[in-house]
N, C-alpha and C positions, 0 to 999 in steps of 0.2 A: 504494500500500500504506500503510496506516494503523497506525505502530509504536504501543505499549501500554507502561506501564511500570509494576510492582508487585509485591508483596510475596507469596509463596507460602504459601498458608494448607494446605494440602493435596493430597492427588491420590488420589481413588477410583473404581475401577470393576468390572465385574463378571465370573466366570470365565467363558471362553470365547467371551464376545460379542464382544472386539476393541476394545470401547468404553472409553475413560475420562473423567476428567470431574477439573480443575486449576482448583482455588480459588484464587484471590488476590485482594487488597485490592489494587486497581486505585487509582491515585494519582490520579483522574477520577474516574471512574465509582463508588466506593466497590466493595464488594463483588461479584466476577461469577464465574461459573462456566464456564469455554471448555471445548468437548468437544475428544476430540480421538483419536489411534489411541492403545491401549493400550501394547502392547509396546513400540512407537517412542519414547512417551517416556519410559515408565518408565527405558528400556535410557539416552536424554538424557538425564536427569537422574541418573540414578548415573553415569553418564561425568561430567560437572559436577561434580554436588555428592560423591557418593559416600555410602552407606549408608541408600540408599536400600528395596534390595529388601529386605525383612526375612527371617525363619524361612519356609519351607516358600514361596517364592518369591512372601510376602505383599509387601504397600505396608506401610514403614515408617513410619508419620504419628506414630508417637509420639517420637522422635529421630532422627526421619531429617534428613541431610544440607542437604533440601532443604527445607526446613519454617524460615520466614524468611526465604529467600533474597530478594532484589531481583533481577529479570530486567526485559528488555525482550520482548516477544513482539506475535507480527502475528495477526492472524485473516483465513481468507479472505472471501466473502459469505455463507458462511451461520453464520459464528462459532466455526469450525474452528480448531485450532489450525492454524500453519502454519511457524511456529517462535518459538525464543527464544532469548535469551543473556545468559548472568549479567550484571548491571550493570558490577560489576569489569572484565568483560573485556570490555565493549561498546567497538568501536571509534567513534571523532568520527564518522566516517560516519550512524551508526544516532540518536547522541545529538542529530546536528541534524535526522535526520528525525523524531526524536519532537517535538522542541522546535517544528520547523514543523508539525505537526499540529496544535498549540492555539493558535497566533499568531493 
């Protein structure tokens, strides 16, 4: 598994498809966009971050909680989200398998 580590720029997707779509400035890669299930993260990252869901059970992108955050996150093979965890609260575990992915 190949850990990612970066700054959350956003997170948008569309009603009723299931699908969303988590922008972050990747500390690599510069800028990418991971797809990923909608509801599963949204529900993650207000658990995390908090103030995320907005009015009428929108995406808060304009002061949302999670907008800035530092996370570590993995993709599967076709560039899936497959999870993450705020930087803050990444255990050593996670921090040396980032760090051995670019050595």
């Amino acid at each position: 598994m190949t850990i990612f580590k970066g700054t959350i720029l956003g997170l948008g997707g569309t009603w009723m498809s299931g699908l969303a779509h988590l922008q972050i400035r990747d500390e690599r890669q510069g800028e990418v966009v991971v797809h990923c299930e909608n509801g599963a993260t949204v529900r993650a990252l207000e658990n995390c971050f908090g103030n995320v869901i907005g009015e009428g059970h929108t995406i808060n992108n304009e002061t949302g909680g999670h907008i800035g955050k530092e996370v570590y996150y993995s993709t599967d093979a076709f560039g899936v989200l497959e999870g993450f965890t705020p930087a803050d609260d990444a255990p050593p575990e996670i921090v040396r398998q980032y760090e051995e992915n670019f050595e």
